[in-house]
C-alpha positions in Angstrom: -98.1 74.0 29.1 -99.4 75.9 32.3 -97.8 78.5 34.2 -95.8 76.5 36.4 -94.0 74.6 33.9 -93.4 77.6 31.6 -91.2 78.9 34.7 -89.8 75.8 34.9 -88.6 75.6 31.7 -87.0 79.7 32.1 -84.9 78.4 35.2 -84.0 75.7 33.3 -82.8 77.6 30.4 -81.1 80.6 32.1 -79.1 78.1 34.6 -78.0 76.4 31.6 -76.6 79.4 29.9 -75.0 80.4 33.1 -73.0 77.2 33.8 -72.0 77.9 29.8 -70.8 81.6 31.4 -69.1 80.0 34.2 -67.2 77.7 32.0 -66.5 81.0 29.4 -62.2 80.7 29.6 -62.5 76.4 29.2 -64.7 77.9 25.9 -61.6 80.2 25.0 -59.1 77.3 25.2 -60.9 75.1 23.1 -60.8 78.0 20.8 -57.5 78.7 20.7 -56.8 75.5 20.6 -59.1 74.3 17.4 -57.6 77.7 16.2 -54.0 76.3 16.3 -54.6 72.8 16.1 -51.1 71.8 13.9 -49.5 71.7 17.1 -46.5 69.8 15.7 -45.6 72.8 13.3 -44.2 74.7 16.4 -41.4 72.5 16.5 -40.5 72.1 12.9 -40.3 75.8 12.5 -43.1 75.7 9.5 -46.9 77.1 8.5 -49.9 74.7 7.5 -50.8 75.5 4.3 -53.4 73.4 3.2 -57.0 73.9 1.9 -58.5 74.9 5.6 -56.0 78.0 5.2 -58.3 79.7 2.7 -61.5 79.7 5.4 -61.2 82.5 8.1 -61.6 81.7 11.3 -63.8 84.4 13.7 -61.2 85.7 16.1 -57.9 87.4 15.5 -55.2 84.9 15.0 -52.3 85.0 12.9 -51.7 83.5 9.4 -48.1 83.2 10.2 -48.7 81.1 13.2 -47.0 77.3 12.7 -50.2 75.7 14.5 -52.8 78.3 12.5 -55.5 76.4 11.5 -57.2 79.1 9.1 -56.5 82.6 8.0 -57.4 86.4 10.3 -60.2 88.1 8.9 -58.3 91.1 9.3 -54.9 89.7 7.7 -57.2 88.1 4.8 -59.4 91.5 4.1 -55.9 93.4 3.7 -54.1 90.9 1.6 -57.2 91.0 -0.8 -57.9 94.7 -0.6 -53.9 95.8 -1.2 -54.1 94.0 -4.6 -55.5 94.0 -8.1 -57.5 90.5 -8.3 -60.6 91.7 -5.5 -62.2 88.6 -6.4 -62.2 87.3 -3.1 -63.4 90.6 -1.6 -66.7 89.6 -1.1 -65.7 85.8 0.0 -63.7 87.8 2.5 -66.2 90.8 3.2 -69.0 88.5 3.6 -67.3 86.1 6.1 -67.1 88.4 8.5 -70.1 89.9 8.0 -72.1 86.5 8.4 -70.2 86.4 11.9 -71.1 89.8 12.9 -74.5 89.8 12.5 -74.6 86.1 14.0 -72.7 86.8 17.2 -71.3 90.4 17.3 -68.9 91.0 19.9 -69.2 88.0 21.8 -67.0 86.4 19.3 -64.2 89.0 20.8 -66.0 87.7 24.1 -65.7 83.6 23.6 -64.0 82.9 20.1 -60.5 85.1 20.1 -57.5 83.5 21.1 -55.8 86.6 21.5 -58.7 88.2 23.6 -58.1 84.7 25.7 -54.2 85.9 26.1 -55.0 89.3 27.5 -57.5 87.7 30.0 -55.3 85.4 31.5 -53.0 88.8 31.7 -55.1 90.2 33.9 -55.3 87.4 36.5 -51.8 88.2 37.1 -51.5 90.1 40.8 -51.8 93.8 40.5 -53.0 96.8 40.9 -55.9 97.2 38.7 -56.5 100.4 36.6 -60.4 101.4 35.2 -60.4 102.9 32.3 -63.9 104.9 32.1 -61.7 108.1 31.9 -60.2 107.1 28.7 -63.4 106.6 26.7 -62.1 108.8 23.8 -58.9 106.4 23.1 -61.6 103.5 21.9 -62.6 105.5 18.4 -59.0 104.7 18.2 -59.6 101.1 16.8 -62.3 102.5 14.5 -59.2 104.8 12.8 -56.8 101.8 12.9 -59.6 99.9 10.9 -60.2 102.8 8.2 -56.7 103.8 7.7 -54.5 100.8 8.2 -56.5 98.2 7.4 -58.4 99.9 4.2 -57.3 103.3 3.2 -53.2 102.4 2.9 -54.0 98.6 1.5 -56.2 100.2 -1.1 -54.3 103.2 -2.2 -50.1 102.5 -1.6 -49.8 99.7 -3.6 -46.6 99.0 -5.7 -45.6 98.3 -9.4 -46.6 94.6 -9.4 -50.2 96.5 -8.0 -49.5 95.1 -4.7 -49.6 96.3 -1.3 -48.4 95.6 2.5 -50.4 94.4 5.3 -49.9 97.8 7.2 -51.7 96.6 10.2 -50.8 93.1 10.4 -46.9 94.2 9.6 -46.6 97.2 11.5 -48.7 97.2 14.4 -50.7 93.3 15.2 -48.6 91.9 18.5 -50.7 88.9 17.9 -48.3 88.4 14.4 -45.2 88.1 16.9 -46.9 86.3 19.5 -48.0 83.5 17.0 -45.8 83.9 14.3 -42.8 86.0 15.2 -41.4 84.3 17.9 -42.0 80.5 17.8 -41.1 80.5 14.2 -37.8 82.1 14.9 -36.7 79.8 17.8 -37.8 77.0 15.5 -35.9 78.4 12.4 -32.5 79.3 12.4 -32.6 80.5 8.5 -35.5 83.0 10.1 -33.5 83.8 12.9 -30.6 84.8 11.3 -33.0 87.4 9.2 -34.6 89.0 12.3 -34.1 92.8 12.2 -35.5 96.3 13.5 -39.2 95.5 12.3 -39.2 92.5 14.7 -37.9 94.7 17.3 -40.0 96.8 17.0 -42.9 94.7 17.1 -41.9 92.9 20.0 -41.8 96.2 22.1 -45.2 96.6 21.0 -46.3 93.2 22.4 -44.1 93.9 25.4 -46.4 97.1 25.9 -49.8 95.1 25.9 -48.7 92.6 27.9 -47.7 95.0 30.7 -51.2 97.0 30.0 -53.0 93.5 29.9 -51.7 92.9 33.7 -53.0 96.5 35.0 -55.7 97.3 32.3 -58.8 95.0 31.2 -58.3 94.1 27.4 -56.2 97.3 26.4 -55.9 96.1 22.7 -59.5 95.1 22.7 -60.7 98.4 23.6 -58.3 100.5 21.7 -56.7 98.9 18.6 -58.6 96.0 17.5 -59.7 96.5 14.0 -61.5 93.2 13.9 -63.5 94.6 17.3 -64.2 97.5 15.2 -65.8 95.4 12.7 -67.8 93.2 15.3 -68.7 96.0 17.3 -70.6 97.7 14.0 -72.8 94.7 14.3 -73.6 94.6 17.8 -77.5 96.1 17.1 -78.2 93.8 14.9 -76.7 90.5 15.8 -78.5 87.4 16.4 -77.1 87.3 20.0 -78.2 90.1 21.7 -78.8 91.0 25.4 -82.1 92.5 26.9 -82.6 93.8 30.4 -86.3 93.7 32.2 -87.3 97.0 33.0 -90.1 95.7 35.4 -87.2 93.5 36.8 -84.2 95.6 37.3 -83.6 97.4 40.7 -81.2 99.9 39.4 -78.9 98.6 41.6 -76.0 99.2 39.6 -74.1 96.0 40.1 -73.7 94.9 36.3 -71.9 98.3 35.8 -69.8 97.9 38.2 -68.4 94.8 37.5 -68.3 95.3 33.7 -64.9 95.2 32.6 -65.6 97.1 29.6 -66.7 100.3 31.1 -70.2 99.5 29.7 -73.6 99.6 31.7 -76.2 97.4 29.9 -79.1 98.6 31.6 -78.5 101.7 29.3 -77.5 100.6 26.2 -77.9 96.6 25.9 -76.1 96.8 22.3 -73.2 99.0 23.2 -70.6 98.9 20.9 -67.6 97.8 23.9 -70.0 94.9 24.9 -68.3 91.6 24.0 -70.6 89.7 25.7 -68.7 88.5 28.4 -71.9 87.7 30.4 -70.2 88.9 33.7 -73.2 91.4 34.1 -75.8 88.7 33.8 -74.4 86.0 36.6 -73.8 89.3 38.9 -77.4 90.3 38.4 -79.2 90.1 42.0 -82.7 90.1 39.9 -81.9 87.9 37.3 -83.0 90.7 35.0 -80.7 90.9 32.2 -81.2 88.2 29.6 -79.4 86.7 26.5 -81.5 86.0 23.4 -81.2 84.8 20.3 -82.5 85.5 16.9 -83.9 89.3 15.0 -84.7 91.3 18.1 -87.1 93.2 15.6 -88.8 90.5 14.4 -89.9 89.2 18.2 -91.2 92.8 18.9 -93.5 93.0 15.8 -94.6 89.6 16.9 -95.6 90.8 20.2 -97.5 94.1 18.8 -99.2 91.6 16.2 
């Protein structure tokens, strides 16, 4: 293959992966959708529990949902932790490993339904707030993960050695939003039990919503747990992003636009990254790049 056709083949490629960009929130519906495909559960007021509810599926959606088609990684990891068979630990564990290091963030990026939610949020007219200042509230997530998630399911368990879902229960808006609030419109029996815990869940989904119109992905950023544990494997996923230094202007136009408060030409594996790929159809240059497979492995090729 000579020159010519080599940079044939590279336009080829990088257009195709940008009409996959441009088609990113069609990508998040089918999602959603293959997410929550028992559609007629929503009316009868009842879950799918069949075989396909034991898998996980790779954004955060709710077991409780009528439509759910699998379980949350998050709700699953808890329900295993906060009790005394941790059998399916590692099933659990190991899911979500194997989609971290395959696609990192991008999974918060593409895959998550209620990423999806909060980005149709933000369409809404409004003003629109950045959120650079506020860096420090993003280790919140991390803290959420650690103590909600692992330290309270592991340790406050009761005398049948079980424990509560702390995050899922007490904190999740995405359990309401699924679960919550079409089950109880469906079910009167569930209706009729509805008390101050689904009050007060349902202020805390009336908060995101409002922060979703004004803020980019205020959950993403700063609750999360499952971006916690996707953002742990953004340096060593599969899908990663690379930026050509003999390329790149400096013009600062990817930062700018980034969402996420992240500049790629400084850190192409930053932890807030989800891979959005709104820096790399901005890109005047056409210098940033998304690759796939061991990063490492490609560069001790090269050297060899």
């Amino acid at each position: 293959m000579n020159t010519v056709e080599k940079k044939l083949v590279n336009k080829k490629k990088k257009g195709s992966f940008k009409d996959f960009l441009k088609s990113r929130t069609m990508v998040q519906m089918m999602a959603t959708l293959l997410t929550n495909i028992h559609l007629p559960n929503f009316f009868k007021g009842t879950l799918y529990q069949g075989k396909g509810k034991i898998a996980c599926v790779p954004g955060l959606n709710c077991y409780s949902c009528p439509g759910a088609t699998g379980a949350c990684p998050i709700g699953s990891f808890q329900a295993v932790i906060g009790s005394r068979d941790f059998a399916l630990t590692y099933y659990i564990t190991g899911i979500i490993i194997f989609f971290g290091v395959m696609l990192g963030r991008f999974i918060c990026g593409f895959l998550c339904p209620f990423g999806w939610f909060q980005d149709m949020l933000h369409k809404i007219p409004s003003k629109k707030f950045r959120t650079k200042k506020l860096k420090f509230l993003t280790y919140t997530k991390y803290i959420i993960l650690v103590v909600a998630v692992i330290l309270l399911p592991t340790f406050m368990n009761n005398k049948a050695g079980l424990a509560s879902p702390y995050f899922c229960k007490y904190i999740c808006p995405q359990g309401i939003l699924e679960g919550g609030i079409p089950l109880s419109i469906a079910n009167p029996a569930i209706r009729a039990t509805l008390g101050k815990l689904f009050t007060w869940k349902l202020m805390i989904l009336i908060s995101v919503i409002g922060l979703s119109i004004m803020v980019y992905r205020p959950f993403c950023k700063w609750i999360c747990p499952l971006g916690a544990l996707y953002a742990l494997f953004n340096k060593v996923s599969f899908l990663h992003y690379k930026v050509d230094e003999n390329t790149c202007i400096s013009c600062g136009k990817c930062a700018r636009t980034c969402k996420m408060e992240v500049d790629i030409t400084k850190n192409t594996a930053h932890m807030e990254c989800i891979r959005c790929g709104e820096c790399v159809k901005v890109c005047p240059t056409k210098a940033i790049s998304v690759n796939w497979g061991p990063e490492k492995m490609k560069l001790l090729e090269k050297a060899r």
